[in-house]
N, C-alpha and C positions, 0 to 999 in steps of 0.2 A: 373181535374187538378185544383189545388188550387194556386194561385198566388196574393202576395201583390204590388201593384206600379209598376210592370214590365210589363208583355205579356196580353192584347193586345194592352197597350193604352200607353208603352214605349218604343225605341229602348235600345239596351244598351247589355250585355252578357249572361244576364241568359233570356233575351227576343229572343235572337238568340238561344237559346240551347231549348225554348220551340218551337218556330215555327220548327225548327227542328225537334223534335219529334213527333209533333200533323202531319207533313208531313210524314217522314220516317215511321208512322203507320198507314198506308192511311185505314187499315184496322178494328182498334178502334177509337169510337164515343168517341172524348171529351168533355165534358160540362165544360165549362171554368169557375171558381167561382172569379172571379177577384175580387179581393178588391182594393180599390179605394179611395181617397180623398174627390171629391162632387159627384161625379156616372156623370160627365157632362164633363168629358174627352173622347176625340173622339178619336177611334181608331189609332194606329201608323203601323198598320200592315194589308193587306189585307189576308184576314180571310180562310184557306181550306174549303170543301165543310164537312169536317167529327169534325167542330168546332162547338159550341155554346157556347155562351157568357153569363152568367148571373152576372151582377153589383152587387156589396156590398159596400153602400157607407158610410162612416164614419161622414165625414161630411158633408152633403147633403145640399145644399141651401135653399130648400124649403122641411118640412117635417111633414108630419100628427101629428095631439096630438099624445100622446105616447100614448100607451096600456097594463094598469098595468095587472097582472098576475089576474086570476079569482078563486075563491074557495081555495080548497085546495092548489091549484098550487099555486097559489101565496101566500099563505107562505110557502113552501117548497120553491119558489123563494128567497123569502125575508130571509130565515134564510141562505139559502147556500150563497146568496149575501153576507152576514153580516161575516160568516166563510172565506169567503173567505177574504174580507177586512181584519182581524185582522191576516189571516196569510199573510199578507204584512209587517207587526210589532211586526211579531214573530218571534221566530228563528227554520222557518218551515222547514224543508229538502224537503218537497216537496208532503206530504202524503195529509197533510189536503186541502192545496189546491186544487190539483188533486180530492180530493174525493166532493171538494166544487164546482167545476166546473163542475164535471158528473154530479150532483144532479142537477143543473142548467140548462145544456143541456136536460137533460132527461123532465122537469116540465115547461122549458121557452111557448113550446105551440107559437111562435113569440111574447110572451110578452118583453114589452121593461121596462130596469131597471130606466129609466130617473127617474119616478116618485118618485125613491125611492134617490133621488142624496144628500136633507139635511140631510134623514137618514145616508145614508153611510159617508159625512161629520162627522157627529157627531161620528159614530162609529170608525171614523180614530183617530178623535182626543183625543178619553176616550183612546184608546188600546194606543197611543204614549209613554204616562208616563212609562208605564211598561216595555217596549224593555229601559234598561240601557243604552245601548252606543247610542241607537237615542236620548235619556234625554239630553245626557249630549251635544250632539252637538247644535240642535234646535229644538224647538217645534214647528208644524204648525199650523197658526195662518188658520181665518176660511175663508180665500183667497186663501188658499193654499189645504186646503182640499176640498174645492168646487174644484179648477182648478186639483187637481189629481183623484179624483171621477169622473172627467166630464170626461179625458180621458179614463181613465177604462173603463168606460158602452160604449166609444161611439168602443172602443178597443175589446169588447165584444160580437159585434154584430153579428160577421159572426155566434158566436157560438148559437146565443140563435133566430137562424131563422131557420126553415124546414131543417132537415139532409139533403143532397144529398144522392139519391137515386143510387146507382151505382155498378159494377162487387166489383171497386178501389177505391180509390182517390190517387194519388200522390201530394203530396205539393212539389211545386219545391223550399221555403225555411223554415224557421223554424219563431216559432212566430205567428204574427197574422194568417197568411195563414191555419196551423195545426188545428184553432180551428175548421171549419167547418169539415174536417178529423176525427177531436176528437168523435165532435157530431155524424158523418156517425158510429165510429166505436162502440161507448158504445150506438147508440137506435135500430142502426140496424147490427152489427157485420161486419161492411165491411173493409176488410183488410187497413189499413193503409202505403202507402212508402210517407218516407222523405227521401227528395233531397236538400243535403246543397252545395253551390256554394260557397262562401264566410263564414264567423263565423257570422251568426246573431244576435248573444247577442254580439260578441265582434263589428260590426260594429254602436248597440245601445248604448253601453253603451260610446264609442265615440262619437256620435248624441247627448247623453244626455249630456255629459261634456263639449256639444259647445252652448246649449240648453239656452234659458232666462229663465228660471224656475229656481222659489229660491229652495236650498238646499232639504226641507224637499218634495217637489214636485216630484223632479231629486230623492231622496233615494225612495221617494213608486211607481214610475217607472219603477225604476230598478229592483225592486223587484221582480215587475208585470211580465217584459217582463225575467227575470230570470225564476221565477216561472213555465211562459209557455213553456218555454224552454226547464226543465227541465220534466213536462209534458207530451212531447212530444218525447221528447227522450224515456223516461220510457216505450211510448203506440205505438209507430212506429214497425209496423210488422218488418218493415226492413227499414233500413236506408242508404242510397247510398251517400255518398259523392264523389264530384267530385275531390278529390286528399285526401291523408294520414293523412294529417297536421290536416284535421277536425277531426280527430278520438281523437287525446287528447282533443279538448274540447266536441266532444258529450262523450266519455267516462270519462271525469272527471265530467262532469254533468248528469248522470244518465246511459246511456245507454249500454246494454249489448254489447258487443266484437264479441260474436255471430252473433249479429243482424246486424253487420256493412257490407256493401260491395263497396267495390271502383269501380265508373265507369268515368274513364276519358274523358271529352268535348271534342269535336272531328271536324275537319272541313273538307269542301268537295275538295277533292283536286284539283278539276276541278275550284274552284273558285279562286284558290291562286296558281298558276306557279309560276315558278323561276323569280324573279323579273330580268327587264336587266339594261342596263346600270345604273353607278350611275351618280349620276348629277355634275358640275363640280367644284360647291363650296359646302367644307365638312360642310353634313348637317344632325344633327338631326332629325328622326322625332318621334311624339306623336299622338297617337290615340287612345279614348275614348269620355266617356261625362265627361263633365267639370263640377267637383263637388268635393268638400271637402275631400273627400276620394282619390282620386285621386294622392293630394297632388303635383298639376302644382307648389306652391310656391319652393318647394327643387329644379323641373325640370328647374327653369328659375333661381333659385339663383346659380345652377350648371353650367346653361350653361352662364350666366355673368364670369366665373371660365375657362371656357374655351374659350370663343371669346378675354379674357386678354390675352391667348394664342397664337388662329388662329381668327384674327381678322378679316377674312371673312368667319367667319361660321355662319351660319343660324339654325334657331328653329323655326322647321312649326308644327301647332299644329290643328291637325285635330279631331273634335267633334263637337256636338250639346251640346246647355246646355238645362239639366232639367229643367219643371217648376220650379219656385224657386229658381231658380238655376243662377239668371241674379247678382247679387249681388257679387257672387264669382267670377264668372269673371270679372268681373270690377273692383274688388280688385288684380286679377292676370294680368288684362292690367294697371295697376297703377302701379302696382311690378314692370313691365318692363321701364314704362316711369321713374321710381326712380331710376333705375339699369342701365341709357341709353342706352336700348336694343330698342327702335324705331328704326323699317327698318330693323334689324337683328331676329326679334321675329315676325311670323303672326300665325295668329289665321283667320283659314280659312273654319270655321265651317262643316259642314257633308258635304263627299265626294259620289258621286253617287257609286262609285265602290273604298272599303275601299283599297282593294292589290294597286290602286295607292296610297297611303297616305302611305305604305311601302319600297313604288319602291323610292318614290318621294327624299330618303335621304337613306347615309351611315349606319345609326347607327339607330335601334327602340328603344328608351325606356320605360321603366315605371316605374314610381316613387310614387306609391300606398302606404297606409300605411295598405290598410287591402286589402284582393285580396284573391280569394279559384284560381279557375285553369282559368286564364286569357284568353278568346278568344282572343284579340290583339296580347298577346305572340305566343299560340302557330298560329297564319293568317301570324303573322312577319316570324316566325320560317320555314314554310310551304312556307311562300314567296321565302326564303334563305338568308333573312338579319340578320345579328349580330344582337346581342339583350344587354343594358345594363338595367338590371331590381333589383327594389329593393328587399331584402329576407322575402318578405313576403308570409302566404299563404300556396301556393301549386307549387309557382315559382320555387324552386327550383328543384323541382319534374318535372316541364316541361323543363326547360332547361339543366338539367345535366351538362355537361359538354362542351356546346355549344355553351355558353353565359357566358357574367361576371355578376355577382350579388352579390348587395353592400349593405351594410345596411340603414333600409328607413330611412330619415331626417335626411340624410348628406349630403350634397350639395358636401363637398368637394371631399367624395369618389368617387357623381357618377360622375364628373367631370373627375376625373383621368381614371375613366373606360373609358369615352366616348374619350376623349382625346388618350389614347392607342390604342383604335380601327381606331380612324380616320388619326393616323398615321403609323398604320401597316397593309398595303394593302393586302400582303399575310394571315397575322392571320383573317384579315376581315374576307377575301373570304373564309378562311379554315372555322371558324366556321359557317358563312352562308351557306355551302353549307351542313357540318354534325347537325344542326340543321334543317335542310329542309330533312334531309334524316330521323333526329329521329322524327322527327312530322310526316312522310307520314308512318313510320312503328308502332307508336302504337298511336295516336291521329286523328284518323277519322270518320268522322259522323258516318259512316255506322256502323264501332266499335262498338259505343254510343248506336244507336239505335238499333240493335240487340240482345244488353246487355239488355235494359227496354223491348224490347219486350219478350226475356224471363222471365224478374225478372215478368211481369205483368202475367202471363201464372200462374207464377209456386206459387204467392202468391195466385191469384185466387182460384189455384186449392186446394192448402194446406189448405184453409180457409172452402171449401167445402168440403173436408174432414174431417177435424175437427169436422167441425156443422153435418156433415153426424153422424159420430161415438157418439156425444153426443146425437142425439138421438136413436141411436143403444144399447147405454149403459142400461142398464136393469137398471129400477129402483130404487130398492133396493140396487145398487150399488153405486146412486147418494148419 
């Protein structure tokens, strides 16, 4: 299992949908390839007995000289390195990089590209002139190719260390996670599944337009993190997303229609009963990690939109924030004391058992601006609480016809939604109670895991047949 910044060292939804699975298959050996930040983040998760964890850490605190590539290898290193930079400033569809990146995998040996980081500077900045439409906006000056070069190689790592050895790999998102996938599948032929939860180029390339990186930095980023995107869509035995919405962009960015298969996230229903009473001042609630994507500003500017209304209603907002992640929040408790929501708005950080943070109020929302198939939704859904969610995603794919869903960063609309539910008692309950009926009939773990337990069987077996019959094929036929 291949995993960026999430399972084991984050809570949060695609960390719940992995512990779920390494569980629900008590009978496959995981080897976890976590990538990581400094590799000095401690686990968020107590670990099954059919788990192992190996760190990949990007930017690692303390870390050995580097070790440039030897002999032959390193230049086949060094010239696919350099191929591959110029198609960041090409107008590459996706061939040569792909084909720069195999080469790399295949020769890296765990040599590390640091040594080579003035070179690739320089090569970024001869190739710029040439791409027209990068001319004419800015040139990178040799701060800006040093700090996009320095991300790449350190972006690069998972790929150019020892393949994993393994039946699979599954990367549970797309992007950095895929490359060590990439690597298992062109040194050693191991079938490849990508699992997109969210859009991960669309949640980057929002990352990159909030980003301090000057202009021509944010363009050979985006590049990068398109390119592997696109990479890996192309090389993905099969591709599972967890709702429909991802098929137009893995399918506008490479991948075949064939290869796709829908496996919806799923929860256990033993853990989410029908929520009971509601509380007696009408109340919101929210639940997640508190983080930019999220987008708590539309939730609190909405619900100022509706306490002008019912001026005893309350906004409880239940999460952990991300490392990193402390800055935003204190921008969103400042929102409030600006909007005079003190005493009306708490933030009551992570709840031992989440179904209370759904019980706890009338109304669930969420007000995300980028979202694949939300666990909060459908936990709220499964609980039997209204839901008012933005249309992002794969939202409306979970809620049907069970919930209102508004379009994200409008304050005003979700305001009107929340406001309609919290004054129509019977539509409440109606659709609380037929969204806990449609989340128990097609979104449950066991669903989930039944579905990868096949998908993993039947890639396995496909893959050893294949390599069976190519060596069965006579050779005069090759």
């Amino acid at each position: 299992m291949l995993t960026e910044g999430t399972y084991p060292q984050a809570f949060g939804g695609v960390s719940v949908w992995c512990d779920q699975l390494v569980r629900g298959l008590k009978n496959h050996e995981f080897d976890v390839y976590a990538i990581q930040a400094t590799g000095t983040e401690p686990a968020a998760w107590e670990l099954p007995a059919n788990v192992t964890v190996h760190g990949i850490a990007l930017w690692p605190p303390f870390t050995r000289r580097p070790r440039p590539g030897r002999g032959g290898n390193a230049e086949r290193l060094v010239s696919a390195y350099r191929r591959m930079i110029l198609s960041l400033v090409a107008k590459d569809s996706g061939e040569e990089f792909a084909a720069a990146l195999r080469e790399m995998a295949e020769c890296a040996d765990g040599a590390s590209l640091a040594p080579y980081g003035q070179e690739a500077a320089g090569w970024l900045m001869d190739a710029w002139p040439a791409n027209t439409a990068l001319r004419q906006v800015a040139a990178p000056s040799v701060l800006d190719a040093l700090t996009a070069v320095d991300v790449i190689e350190r972006s690069l790592r998972p790929l150019l260390q020892p393949a994993p050895r393994a039946d699979l790999t599954h990367a549970v998102t797309n992007g950095l996670a895929t490359l060590p996938g990439l690597a298992a599948r062109w040194r050693h032929g191991t079938p490849l599944l990508l699992t997109e939860h969210g859009v991960y180029l669309r949640e980057r390339y929002l990352g990159l337009r909030a980003a301090g990186y000057s202009w021509p930095v944010k363009a050979t980023l985006a590049a990068f993190l398109r390119l592997v995107c696109v990479t890996a869509y192309r090389n993905a035995d099969l591709i599972a997303p967890g709702n429909q919405y991802n098929r137009r962009w893995e399918t506008r960015f490479g991948a075949d229609p064939k290869r796709i298969e829908t496996v919806y996230n799923g929860v256990a229903p033993e853990d989410f009963p029908a929520a009971g009473p509601e509380p007696a001042a009408p109340t919101i609630t929210w639940a997640g990690r508190i983080d930019p994507i999220k987008d708590l500003e539309t939730l609190i500017r909405s619900f100022a939109l509706v306490r002008a209304e019912l001026p005893e209603a309350r906004l409880r907002v239940f999460g952990g924030v991300p490392a990193g992640g402390e800055a935003y929040r204190a921008s969103c408790e400042a929102l409030v004391a600006e909007l005079g929501l003190a005493g009306s708005v708490t933030f009551e950080g992570r709840v031992a058992e989440i179904r209370d943070a759904y019980a706890a109020g009338h109304v669930v929302a969420l007000s995300s601006i980028s979202e694949g198939f939300p666990y909060t939704l459908i936990e709220a859904m499964t609980s039997g609480r209204a839901t008012v969610s933005t249309d992002v995603g794969g939202v409306g794919e979970a809620v049907g016809d069970t919930g209102l869903v508004v379009p994200p960063r409008e304050p005003a609309a979700m305001a009107a939604a929340c406001l309609e539910l919290l004054r129509d008692e019977a539509r409440r309950h109606d659709l609380g109670r037929r969204a806990r009926e449609r989340a128990l009939a097609n979104f449950t773990v066991d669903k989930a895991v039944d579905s990868y337990d096949a998908i993993y069987h039947d890639l396995v077996f496909r893959m050893s047949r294949e390599a069976a019959a190519e060596v069965l094929e006579p050779a005069e036929a090759r």
